[in-house]
C-alpha positions in Angstrom: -4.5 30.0 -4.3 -7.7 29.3 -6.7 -5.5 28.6 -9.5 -3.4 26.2 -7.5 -5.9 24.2 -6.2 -7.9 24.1 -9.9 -4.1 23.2 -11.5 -4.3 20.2 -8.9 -7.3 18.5 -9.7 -6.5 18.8 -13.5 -2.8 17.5 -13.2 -3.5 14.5 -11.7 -5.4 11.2 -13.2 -8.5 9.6 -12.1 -6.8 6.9 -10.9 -4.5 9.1 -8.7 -7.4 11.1 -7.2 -9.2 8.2 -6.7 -6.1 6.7 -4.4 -5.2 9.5 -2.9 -8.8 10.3 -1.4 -10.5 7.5 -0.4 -10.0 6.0 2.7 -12.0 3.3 2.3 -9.1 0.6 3.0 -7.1 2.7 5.5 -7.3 1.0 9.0 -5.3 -1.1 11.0 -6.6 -4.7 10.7 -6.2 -6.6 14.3 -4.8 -10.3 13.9 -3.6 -9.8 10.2 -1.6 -12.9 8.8 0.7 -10.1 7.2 2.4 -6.9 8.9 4.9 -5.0 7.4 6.1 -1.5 8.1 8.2 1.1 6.3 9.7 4.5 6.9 11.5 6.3 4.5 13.9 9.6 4.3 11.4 11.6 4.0 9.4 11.1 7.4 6.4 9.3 6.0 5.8 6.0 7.5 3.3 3.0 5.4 1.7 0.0 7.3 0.4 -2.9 4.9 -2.4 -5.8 7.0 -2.9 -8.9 5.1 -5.6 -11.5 6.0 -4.5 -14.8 3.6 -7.1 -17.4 3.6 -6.2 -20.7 1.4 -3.1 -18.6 -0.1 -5.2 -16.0 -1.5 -5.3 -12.3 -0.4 -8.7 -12.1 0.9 -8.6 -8.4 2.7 -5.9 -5.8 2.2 -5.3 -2.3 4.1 -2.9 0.3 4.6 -2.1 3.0 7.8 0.1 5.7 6.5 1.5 8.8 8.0 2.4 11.2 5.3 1.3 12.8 2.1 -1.1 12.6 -0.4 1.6 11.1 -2.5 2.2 8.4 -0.1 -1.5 7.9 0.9 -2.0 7.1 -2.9 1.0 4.9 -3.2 -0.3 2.5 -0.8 -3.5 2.9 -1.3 -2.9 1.4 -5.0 -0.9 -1.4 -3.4 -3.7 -2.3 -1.1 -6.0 -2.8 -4.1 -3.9 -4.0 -6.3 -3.3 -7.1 -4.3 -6.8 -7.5 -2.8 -8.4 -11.1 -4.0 -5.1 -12.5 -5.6 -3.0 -14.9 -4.5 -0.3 -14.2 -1.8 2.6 -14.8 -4.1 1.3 -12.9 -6.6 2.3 -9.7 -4.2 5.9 -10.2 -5.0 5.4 -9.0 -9.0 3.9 -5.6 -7.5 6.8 -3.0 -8.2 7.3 0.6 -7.5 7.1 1.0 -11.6 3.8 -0.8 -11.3 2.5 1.7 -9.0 3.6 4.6 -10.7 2.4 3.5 -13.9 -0.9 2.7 -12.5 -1.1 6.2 -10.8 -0.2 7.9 -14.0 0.5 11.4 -12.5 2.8 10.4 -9.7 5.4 13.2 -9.9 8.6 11.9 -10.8 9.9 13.8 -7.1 7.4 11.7 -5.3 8.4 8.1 -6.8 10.2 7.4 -3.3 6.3 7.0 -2.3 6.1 4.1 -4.4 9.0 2.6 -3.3 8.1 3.2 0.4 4.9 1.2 -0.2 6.5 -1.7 -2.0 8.7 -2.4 0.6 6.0 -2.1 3.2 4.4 -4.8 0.7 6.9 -7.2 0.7 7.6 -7.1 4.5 3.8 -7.8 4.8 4.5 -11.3 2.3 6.6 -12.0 4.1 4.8 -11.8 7.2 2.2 -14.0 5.7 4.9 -16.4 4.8 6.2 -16.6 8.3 3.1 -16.8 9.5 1.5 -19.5 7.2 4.5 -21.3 8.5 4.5 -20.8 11.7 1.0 -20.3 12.4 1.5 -20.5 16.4 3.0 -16.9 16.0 -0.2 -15.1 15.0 -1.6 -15.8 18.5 1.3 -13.4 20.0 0.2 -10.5 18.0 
């Protein structure tokens, strides 16, 4: 069991420790311009909350209900789009996630896709509700 856990924190990046262990952006943010949810084959479910503020990204977070692998997939989203512009999101891709993660194992890349598309359903939240701002008093 030692060895495993050693082989563990060795195998995996910075960057991948890093976003798989903190929870500093994981909550639920309450009257976010942006909502989107995923759940994929596996199980694991990803929530993405955007607050936009002049068409810029101005708070990010993530809920998740899964693994580590998934916990770091959205994690790196959340921060990744944090403080750019709203359409910016769209250029964020699994492969960008992955390659930012470095040690992602190539069994878990589902994760990334999972927290893309929790991403973009979140835009385009934000869209609809830059649009149609009347709707974000019904959440």
């Amino acid at each position: 069991m030692e060895q495993q856990v050693k082989n563990f924190w060795q195998d995996h990046s910075d960057q991948y420790l890093e976003m798989a262990l903190s929870a500093e952006k994981r909550q639920k943010l309450h009257q976010a311009d942006g909502h989107g949810t995923r759940t994929g084959d596996c199980g694991d479910t990803i929530e993405i909350f955007l607050i936009v503020k002049d068409g810029t990204i101005v708070e990010a977070s993530f809920d998740c209900q899964g693994c580590l692998n998934t916990v770091a997939c959205a994690n790196t989203i959340v921060h990744m789009i944090e403080g750019k512009p709203l359409e910016e999101g769209w250029q964020i891709t699994p492969e960008t996630v992955i390659e930012y993660l470095g040690t992602l194992p190539s069994h878990e890349h589902h994760c990334a896709e999972l927290a893309v598309g929790a991403l973009y359903l979140a835009l385009a939240d934000a869209r609809q509700t830059r649009d149609h701002s009347w709707k974000k008093l019904y959440r």
